[in-house]
C-alpha positions as CSV (number, residue, x, y, z in Angstrom):
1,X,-25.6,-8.5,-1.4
2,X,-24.6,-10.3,-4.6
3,X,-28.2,-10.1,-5.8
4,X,-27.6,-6.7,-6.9
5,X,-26.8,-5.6,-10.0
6,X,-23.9,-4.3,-11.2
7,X,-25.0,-1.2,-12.0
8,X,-26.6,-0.4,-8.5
9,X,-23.1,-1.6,-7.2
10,X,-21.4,0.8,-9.1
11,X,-24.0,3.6,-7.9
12,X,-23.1,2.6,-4.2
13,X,-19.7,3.1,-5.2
14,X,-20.0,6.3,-6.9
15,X,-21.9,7.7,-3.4
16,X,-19.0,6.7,-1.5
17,X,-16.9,8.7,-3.8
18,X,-18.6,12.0,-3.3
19,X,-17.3,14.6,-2.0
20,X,-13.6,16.1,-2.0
21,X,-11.8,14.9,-5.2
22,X,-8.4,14.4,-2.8
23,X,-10.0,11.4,-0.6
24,X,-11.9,9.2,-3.6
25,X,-10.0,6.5,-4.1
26,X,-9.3,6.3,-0.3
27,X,-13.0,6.4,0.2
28,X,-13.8,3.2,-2.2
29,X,-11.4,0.9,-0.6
30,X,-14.0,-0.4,2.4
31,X,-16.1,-0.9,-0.2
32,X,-14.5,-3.4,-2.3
33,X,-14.4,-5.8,1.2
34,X,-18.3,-5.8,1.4
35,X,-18.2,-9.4,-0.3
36,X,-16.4,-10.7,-3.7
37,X,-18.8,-10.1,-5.9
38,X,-18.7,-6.0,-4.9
39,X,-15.3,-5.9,-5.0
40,X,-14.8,-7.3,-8.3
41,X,-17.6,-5.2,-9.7
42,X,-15.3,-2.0,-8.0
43,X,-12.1,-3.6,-9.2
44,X,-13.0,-4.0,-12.5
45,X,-14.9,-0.4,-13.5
46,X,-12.0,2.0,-14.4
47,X,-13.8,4.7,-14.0
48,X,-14.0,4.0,-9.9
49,X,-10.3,4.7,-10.0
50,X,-9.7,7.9,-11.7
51,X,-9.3,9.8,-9.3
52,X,-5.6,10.1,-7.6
53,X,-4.2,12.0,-4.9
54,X,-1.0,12.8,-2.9
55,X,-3.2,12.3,0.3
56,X,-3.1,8.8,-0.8
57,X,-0.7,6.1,-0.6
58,X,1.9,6.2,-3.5
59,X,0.9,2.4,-3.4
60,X,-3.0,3.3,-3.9
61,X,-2.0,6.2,-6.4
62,X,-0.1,3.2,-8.6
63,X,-2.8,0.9,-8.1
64,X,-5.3,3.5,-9.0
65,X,-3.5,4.3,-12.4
66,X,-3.5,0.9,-13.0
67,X,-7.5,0.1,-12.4
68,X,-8.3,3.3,-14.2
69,X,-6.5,2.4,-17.8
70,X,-7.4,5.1,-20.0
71,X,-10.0,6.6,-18.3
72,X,-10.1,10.5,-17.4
73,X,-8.0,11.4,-14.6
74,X,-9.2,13.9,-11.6
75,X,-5.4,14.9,-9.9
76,X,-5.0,16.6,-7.0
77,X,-1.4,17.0,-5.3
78,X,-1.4,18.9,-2.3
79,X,2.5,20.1,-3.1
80,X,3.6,20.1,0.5
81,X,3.2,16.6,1.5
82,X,5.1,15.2,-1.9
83,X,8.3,18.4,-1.2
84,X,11.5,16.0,-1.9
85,X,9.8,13.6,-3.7
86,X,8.7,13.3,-7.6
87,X,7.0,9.9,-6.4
88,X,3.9,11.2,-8.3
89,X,5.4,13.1,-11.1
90,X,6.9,9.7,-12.1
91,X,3.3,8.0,-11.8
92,X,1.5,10.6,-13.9
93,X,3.9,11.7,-17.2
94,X,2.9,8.3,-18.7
95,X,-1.1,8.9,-18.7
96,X,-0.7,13.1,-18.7
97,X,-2.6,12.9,-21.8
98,X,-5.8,11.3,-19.1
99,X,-5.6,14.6,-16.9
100,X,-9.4,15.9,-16.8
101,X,-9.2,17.8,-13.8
102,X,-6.0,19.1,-12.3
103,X,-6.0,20.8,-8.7
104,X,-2.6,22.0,-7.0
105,X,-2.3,23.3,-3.6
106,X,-0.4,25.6,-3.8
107,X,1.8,26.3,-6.3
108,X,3.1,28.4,-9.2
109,X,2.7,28.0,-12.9
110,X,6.6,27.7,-13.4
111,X,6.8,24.6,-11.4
112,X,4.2,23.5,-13.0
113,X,6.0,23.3,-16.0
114,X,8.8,21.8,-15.2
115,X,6.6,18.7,-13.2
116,X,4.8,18.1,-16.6
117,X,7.1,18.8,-19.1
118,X,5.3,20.5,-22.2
119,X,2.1,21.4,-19.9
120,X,-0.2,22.5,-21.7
121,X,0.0,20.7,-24.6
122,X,1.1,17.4,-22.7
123,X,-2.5,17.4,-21.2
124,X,-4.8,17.5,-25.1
125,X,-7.8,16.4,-22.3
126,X,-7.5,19.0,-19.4
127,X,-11.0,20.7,-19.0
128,X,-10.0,22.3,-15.2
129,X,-6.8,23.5,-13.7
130,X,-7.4,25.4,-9.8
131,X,-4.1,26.4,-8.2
132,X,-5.8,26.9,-4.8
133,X,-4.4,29.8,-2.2
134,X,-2.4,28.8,0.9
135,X,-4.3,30.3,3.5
136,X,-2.9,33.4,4.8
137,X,-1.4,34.7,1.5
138,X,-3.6,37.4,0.6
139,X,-1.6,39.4,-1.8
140,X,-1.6,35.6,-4.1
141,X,-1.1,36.4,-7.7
142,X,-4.3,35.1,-9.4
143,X,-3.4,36.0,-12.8
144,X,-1.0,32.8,-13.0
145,X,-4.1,30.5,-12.8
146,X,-5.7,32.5,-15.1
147,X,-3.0,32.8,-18.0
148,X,-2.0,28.7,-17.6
149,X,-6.1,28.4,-18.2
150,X,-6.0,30.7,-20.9
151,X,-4.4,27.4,-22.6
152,X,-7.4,25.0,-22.4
């Protein structure tokens, strides 16, 4: 296994990674225990770590914020499981300026604004914002996802 390079690790990695933005990191960890050599190959490429997640761990989230430096940051908070905590409001305002990609589920543009103070301007890197429907809500406003994108 540590006969690979670290490029083909980092393509293993990447597969892993795959699929829906709010399990990445999550997805990467039993990777990094194949032997030493993968995981510091893993450990050490910030861009295996950029994406963070309230389905994750506020540990991993840190850790993750951490590994990724100054790469681009794909966010995803699914709003009901952080209700009663600003855990990862307190994580992100320092590297707001990394948010690529930003996906809320769900949620309204005023809270939005007042979780990342001076949003949009606070996020100069943002390329995508999707405030996803809660299922069942059919009569959804969709013109406050388009007015915050308007902004980008």
């Amino acid at each position: 296994m540590n006969k690979l390079s670290p490029e083909v690790v980092s393509s293993i990695a990447r597969y892993v990674q795959d699929g829906d933005i709010s399990d990445h990191t999550d997805q990467i960890i039993p990777v990094t225990h194949v032997c030493q050599y993968w995981r510091g190959i893993i450990i050490s490429t910030p861009g295996h770590w950029t994406s963070i997640s309230t389905k994750s761990s506020t540990e991993l989230a840190r850790l993750s914020l951490e590994r990724a430096e100054s790469d681009r940051l794909d966010v995803y908070l699914d709003m009901p499981r952080i209700m009663g905590g600003d855990w990862i409001f307190d994580l992100l305002r320092p590297k707001m300026q990394n948010i690529r990609t930003l996906t809320i589920f769900p949620w309204g543009a005023e809270d939005l604004a007042e979780a990342f103070p001076n949003f949009p301007q606070s996020t100069p890197n943002l390329r995508s914002l999707k405030m996803l429907q809660p299922p069942g809500e059919p009569d959804w406003d969709r013109s406050v996802a388009l007015e915050v994108t308007t902004f980008i």
